[in-house]
C-alpha positions as CSV (number, residue, x, y, z in Angstrom):
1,X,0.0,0.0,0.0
2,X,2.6,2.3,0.8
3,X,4.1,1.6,-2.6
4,X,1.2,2.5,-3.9
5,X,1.1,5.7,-2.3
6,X,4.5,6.6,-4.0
7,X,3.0,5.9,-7.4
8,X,0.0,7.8,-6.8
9,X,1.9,11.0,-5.6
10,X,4.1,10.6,-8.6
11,X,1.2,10.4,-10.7
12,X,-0.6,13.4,-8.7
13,X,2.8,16.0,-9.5
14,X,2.2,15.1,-12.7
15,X,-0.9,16.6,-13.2
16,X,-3.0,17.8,-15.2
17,X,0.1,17.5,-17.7
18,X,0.1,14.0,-18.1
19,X,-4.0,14.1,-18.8
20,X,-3.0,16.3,-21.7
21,X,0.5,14.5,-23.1
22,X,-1.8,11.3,-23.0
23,X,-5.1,12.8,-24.8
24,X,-2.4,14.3,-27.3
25,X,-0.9,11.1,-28.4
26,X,-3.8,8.9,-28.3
27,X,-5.5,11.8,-30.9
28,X,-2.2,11.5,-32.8
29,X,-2.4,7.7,-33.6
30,X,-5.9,8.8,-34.9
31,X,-8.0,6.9,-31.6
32,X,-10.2,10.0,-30.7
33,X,-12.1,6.5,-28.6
34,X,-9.1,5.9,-26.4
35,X,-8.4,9.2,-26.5
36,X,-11.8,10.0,-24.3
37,X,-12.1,6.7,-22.0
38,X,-8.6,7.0,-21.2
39,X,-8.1,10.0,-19.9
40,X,-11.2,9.7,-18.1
41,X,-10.3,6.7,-16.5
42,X,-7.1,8.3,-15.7
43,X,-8.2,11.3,-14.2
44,X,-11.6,9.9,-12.7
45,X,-10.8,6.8,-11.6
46,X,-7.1,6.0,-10.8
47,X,-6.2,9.8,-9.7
48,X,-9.1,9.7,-7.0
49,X,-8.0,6.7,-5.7
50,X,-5.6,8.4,-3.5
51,X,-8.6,9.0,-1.7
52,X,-11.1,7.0,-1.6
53,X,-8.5,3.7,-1.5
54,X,-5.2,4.6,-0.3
55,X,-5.3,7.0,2.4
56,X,-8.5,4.9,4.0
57,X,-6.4,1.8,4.1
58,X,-3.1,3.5,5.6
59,X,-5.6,5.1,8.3
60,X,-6.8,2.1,8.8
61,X,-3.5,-0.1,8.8
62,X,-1.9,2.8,11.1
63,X,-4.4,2.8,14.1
64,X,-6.0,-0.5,14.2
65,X,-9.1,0.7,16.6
66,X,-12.0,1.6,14.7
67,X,-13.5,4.4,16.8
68,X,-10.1,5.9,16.3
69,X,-10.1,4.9,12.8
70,X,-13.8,6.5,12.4
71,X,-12.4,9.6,14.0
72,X,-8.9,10.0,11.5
73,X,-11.6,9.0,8.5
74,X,-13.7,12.0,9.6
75,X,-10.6,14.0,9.9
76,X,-9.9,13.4,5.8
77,X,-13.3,14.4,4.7
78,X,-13.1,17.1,6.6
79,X,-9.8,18.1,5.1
80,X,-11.5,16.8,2.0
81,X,-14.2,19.9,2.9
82,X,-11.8,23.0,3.5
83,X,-9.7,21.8,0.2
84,X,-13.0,22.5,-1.7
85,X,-13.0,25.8,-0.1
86,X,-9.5,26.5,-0.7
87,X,-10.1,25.8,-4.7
88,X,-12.7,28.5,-4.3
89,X,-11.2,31.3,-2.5
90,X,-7.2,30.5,-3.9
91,X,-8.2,29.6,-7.1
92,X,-10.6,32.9,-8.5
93,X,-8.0,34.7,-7.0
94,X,-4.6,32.8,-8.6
95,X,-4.8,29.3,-10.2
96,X,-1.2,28.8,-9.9
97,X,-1.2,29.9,-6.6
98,X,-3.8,26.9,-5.9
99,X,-1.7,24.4,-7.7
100,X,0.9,25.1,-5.5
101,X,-1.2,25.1,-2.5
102,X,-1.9,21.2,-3.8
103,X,1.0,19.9,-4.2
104,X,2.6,21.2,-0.8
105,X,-0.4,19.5,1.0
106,X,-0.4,16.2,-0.9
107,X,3.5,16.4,-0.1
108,X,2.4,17.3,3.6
109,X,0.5,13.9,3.5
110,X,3.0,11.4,2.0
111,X,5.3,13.0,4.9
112,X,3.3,12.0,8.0
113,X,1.8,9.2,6.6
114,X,4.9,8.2,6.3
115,X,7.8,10.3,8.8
116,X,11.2,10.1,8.4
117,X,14.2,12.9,6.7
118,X,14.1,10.8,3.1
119,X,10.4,11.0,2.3
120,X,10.7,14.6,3.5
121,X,13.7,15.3,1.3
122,X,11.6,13.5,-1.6
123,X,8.1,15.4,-1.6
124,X,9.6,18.7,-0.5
125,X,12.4,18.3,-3.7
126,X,9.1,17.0,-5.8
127,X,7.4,19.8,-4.7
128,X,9.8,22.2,-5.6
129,X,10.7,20.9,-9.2
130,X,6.9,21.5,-9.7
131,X,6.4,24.6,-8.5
132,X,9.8,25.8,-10.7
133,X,8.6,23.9,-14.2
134,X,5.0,24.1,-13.5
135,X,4.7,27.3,-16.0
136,X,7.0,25.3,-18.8
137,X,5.0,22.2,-18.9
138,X,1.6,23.9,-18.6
139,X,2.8,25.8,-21.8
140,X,4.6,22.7,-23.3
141,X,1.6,20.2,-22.6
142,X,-0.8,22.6,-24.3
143,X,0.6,22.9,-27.0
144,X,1.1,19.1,-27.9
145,X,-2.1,18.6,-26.8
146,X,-4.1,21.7,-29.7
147,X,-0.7,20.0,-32.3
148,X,-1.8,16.7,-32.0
149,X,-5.8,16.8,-31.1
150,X,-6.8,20.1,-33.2
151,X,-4.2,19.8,-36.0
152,X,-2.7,23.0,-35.3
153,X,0.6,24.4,-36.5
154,X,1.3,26.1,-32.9
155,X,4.1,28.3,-32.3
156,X,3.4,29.3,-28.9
157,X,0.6,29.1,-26.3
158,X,-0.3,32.8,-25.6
159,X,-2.4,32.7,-22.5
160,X,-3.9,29.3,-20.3
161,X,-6.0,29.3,-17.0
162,X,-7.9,27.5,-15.1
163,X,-10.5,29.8,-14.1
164,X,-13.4,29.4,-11.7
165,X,-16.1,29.0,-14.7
166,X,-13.8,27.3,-17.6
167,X,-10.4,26.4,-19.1
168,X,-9.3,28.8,-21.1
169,X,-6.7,29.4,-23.5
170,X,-5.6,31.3,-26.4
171,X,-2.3,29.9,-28.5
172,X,-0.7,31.2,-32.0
173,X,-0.2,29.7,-34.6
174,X,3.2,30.2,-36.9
175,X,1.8,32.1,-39.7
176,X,0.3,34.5,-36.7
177,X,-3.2,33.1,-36.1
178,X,-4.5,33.4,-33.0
179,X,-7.4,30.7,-31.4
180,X,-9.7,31.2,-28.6
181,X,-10.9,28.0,-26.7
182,X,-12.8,27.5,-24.1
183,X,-13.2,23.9,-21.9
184,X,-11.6,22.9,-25.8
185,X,-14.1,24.6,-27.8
186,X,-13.0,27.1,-30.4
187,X,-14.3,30.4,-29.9
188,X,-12.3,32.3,-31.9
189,X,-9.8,32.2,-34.5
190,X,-11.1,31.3,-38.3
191,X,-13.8,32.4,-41.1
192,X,-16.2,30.4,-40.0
193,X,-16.2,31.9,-36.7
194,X,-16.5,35.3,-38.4
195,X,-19.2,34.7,-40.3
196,X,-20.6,33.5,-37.2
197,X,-20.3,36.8,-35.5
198,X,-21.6,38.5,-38.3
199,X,-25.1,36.4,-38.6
200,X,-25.4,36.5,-35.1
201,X,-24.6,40.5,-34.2
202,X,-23.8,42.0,-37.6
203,X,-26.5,40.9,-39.5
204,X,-29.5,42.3,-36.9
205,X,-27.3,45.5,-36.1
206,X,-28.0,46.0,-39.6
207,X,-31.7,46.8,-39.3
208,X,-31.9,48.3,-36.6
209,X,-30.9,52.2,-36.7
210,X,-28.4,52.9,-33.8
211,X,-29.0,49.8,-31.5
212,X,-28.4,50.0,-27.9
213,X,-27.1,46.6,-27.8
214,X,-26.1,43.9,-24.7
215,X,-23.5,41.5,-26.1
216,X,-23.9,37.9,-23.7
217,X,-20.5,36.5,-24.4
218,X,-16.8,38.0,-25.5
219,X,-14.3,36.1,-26.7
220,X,-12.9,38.2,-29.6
221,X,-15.4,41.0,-29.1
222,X,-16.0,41.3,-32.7
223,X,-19.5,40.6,-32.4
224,X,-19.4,43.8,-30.1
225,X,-17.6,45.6,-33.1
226,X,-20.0,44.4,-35.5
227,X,-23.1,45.9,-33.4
228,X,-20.4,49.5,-33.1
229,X,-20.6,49.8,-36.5
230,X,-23.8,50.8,-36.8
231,X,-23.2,53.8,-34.4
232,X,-25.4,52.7,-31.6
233,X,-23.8,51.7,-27.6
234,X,-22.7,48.6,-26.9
235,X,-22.8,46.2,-23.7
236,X,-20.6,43.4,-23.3
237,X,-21.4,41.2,-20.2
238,X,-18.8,38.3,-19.2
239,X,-18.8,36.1,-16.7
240,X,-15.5,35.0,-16.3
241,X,-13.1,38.6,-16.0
242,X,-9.7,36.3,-16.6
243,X,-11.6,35.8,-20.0
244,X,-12.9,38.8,-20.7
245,X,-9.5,40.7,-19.9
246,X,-7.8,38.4,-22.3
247,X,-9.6,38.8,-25.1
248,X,-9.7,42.6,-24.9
249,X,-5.5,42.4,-24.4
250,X,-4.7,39.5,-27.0
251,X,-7.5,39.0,-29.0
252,X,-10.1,42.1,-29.9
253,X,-11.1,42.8,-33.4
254,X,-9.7,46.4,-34.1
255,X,-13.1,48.6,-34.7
256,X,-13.3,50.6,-37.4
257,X,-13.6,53.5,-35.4
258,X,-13.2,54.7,-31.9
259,X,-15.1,53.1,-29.6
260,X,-14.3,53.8,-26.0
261,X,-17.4,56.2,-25.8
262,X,-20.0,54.2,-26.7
263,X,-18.9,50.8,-25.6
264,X,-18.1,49.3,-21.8
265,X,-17.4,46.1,-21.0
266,X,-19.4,44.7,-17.6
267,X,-18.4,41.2,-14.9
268,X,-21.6,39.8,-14.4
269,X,-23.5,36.6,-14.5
270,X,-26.1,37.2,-17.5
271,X,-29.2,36.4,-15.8
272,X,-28.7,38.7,-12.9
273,X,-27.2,41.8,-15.4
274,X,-31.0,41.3,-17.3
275,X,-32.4,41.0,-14.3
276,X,-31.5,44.4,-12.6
277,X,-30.7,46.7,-15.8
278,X,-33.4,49.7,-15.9
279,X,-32.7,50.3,-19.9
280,X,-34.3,48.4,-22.4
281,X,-32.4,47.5,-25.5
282,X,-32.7,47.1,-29.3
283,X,-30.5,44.3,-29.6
284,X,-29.3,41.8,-27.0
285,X,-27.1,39.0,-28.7
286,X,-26.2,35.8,-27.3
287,X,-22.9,35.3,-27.8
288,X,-22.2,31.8,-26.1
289,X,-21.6,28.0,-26.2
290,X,-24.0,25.8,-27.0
291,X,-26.0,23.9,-24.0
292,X,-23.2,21.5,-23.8
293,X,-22.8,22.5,-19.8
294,X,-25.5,23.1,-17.2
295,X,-24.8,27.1,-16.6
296,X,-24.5,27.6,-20.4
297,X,-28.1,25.6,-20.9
298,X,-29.7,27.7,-18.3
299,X,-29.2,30.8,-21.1
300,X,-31.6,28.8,-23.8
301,X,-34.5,28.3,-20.8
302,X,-38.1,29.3,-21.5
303,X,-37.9,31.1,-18.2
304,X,-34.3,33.3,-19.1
305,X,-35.8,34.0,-22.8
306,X,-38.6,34.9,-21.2
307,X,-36.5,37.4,-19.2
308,X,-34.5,38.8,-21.9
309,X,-38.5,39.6,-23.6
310,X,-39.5,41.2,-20.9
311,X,-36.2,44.0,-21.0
312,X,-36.1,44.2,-24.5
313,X,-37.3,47.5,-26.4
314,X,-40.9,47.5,-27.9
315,X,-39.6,47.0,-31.2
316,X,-36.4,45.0,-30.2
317,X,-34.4,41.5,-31.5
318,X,-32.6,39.1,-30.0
319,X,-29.9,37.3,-31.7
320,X,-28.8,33.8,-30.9
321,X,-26.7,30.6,-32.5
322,X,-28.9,27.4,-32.6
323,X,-26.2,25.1,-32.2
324,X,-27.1,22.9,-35.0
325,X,-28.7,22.5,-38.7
326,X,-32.2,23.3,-37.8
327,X,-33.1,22.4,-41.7
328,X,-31.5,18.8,-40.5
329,X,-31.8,16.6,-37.9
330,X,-30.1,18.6,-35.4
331,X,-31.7,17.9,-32.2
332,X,-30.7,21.0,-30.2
333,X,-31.3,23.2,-33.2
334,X,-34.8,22.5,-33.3
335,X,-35.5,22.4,-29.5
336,X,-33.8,25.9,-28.8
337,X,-36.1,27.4,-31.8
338,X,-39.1,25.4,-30.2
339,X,-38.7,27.6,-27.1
340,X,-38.3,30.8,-28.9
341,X,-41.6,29.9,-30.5
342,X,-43.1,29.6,-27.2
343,X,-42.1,32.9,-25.7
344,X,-41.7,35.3,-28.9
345,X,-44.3,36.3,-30.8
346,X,-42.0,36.8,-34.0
347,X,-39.1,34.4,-35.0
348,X,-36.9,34.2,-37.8
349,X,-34.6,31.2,-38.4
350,X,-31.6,31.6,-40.9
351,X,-30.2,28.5,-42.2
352,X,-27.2,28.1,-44.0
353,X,-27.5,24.6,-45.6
354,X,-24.3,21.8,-45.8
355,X,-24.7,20.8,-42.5
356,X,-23.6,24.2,-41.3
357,X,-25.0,25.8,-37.7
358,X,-28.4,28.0,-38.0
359,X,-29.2,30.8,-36.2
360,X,-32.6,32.7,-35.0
361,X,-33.3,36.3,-34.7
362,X,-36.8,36.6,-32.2
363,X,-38.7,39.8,-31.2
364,X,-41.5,40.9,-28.7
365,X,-43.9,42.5,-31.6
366,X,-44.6,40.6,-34.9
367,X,-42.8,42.1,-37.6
368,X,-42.6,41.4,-41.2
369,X,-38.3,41.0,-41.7
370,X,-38.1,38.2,-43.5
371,X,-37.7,40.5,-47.0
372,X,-35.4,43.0,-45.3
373,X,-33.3,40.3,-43.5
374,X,-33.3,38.4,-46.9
375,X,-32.0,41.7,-49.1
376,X,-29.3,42.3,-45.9
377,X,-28.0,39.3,-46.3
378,X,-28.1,39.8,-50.5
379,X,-26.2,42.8,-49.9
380,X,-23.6,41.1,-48.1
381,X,-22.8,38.6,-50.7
382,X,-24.3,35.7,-48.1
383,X,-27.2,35.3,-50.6
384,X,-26.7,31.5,-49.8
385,X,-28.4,31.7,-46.2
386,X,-32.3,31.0,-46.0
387,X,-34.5,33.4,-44.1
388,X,-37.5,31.1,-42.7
389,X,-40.5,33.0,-40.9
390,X,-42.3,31.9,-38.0
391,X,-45.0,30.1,-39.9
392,X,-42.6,28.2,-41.3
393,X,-40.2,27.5,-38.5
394,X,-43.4,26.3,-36.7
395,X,-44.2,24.1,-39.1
396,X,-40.6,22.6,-39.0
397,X,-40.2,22.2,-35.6
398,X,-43.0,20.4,-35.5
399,X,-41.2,16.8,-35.4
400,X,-40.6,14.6,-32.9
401,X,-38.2,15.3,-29.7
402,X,-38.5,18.9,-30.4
403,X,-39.8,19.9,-26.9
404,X,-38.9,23.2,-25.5
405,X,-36.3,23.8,-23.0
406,X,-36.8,24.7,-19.6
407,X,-35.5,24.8,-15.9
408,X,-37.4,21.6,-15.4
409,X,-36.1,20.5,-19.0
410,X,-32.4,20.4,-19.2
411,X,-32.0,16.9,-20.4
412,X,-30.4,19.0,-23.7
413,X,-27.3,18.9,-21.5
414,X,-27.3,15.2,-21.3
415,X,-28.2,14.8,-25.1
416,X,-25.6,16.8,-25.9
417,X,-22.7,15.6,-24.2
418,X,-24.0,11.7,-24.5
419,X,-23.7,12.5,-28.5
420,X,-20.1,13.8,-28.8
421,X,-19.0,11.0,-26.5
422,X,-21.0,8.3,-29.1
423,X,-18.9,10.2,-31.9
424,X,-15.5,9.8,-30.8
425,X,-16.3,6.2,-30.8
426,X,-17.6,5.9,-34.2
């Protein structure tokens, strides 16, 4: 056992490094499978068993009694309790001030599990190597991991954290490309992802005269820039302010003019900034992840859509990705247009066809947009994307498993995530 505790605080300094050197190489020999369970199993199952294995059967091995066992066992959860609060108050304050903060207590364990000058000499030497390479191999690991898994020609990894809310990082390519991901999804950094900021805040900004827009979401900001052009003010509300910071410094979409009047950038959670704002805007775009995590989901709710209805102008729009082909089978496409159905009297769907992602554009007062949405779109030499009108978009979503989403509803979350874990093993 206590050999066993060696190997698992050599596997423990390793991490999460080794999670991403392993996911890296798997994804090189082409087994995206392996490349999910293994990690998984790596991380969830053989990592935690420092805890729920080996440090119960030292405890118990060490004091024989059982009361006294009971009462070192309740010591561990409790430590297991305070560490949880540590990763809450250390970690929004400085991640790598919280990875050190780990490994000095998992070296504090190894030592009085088991006293004497050589362990010491061993975990406080382990500990220190980490805490002087930590920076190197987070950078180093990173990159193999977007080389191998993302086919990316990486020159350097620009910014990484483990925030609060996500994992975030930004890296640059050789020819000077920079990429924006976030918990591994790509939220900036190629056409496609500009044409989504334009369909989902240029594209409304565009018939609207001077929006007063609220911008969910930052990332590049350009879909912040998009709504500027138009001369109106623009809100941008971000959770996570290691994010938003980073993509102002390292990212941000030059604007074509100067914005610093008419644009501000706000830290708050979404639903409480709609909740408590006193001005009612023309344009609110959502411009976030799909509902592949709970908090995300909670943005495509009846009950938050109903929200963002409530605070938007008389003759208002709000913008939104549907996270799918809704003119396909794309499950989460046609639920998240179901629930605009249900709460907004107009809806417009535009579908790009191949496959690609559709988006909807939904206001409080029914409005006939479909021709000048249509001749917009013309204009812009995007004469490919189909405008659909709510008659029509009912009459789509009118198929089976197309329910609306709701607080009592969020089984999108599991659908989602249950079908890109089936398609890495296809």
């Amino acid at each position: 056992m206590r050999r066993l505790l060696w190997l698992q605080w050599a596997t423990h300094l390793t991490l999460p490094f080794s999670l991403r050197w392993l996911g890296g190489a798997l994804e090189s020999l082409g087994s995206d499978a392996w490349a999910t369970a293994l990690p998984l199993f790596f991380g969830g199952f053989w990592a935690s068993s420092l805890y729920s294995v080996v440090l119960p059967r030292l405890l118990a091995q060490a004091q024989g009694d059982a009361a006294l066992f009971s009462r070192w066992y309740a010591v561990e959860l409790a430590g297991g309790a305070l560490g949880l609060a540590a990763t809450a108050l250390v970690g929004s304050v400085s991640p790598p001030a919280l990875a050190a903060l780990y490994q000095a207590s998992l070296a504090a364990i190894v030592a009085l599990l088991m006293p004497g000058w050589k362990t010491t000499a061993i975990v406080a030497t382990g500990a220190a190597l980490f805490l002087g390479s930590a920076a190197r191999l987070d950078a180093g690991s990173t990159a193999y991991l977007f080389r191998a898994g993302h086919d990316l020609d990486v020159a350097r990894v620009v910014f990484s954290a483990d925030t609060p809310y996500q994992r975030a990082v930004i890296i640059e390519e050789v020819d000077g490309t920079r990429h924006l991901y976030l918990d591994g999804i790509r939220h900036y950094g190629s056409d496609s992802l500009s044409e989504f900021n334009y369909l989902v805040a240029g594209l409304p900004a565009s018939i609207l005269e001077k929006p007063r827009t609220v911008v969910v979401g930052s990332g590049s900001y350009e879909a912040a820039f998009r709504s500027l052009v138009k001369g109106g003010r623009v809100t941008s509300v971000e959770l996570d302010p290691l994010v938003a910071e980073a993509g102002l410094r390292l990212l941000a979409v030059p604007p074509p003019h100067e914005p610093a009047s008419r644009w501000e950038i706000v830290v708050d959670d979404a639903k409480h900034h709609f909740a408590h704002m006193r001005e009612r805007p023309d344009l609110v775009v959502l411009d976030v992840a799909g509902p592949f995590q709970r908090q995300v989901a909670l943005l495509y709710t009846a009950e938050f859509l109903t929200l963002l209805k409530s605070r938007l102008a008389e003759a208002g729009l709000l913008s939104l990705p549907l996270n799918g082909d809704f003119t396909g089978q794309s499950r989460a496409a046609c639920r998240i247009a179901r629930t605009l159905l249900d709460v907004f009297p107009d809806v417009y769907v535009l579908a790009r066809g191949g496959g690609a992602s559709s988006f909807a554009i939904a206001g409080p007062a029914r409005r006939n947009l479909k021709p000048r949405l249509a001749a917009e779109l013309l204009a812009a030499g995007r004469g490919d994307v189909k405008v659909y009108d709510r008659a029509e978009v009912e009459q789509m979503a009118d198929r089976p498993g197309c329910g609306p989403i709701s607080l009592d509803s969020l089984d999108i979350v599991w659908d989602k995530g249950w079908t890109r874990l089936l398609r890495s093993f296809r």
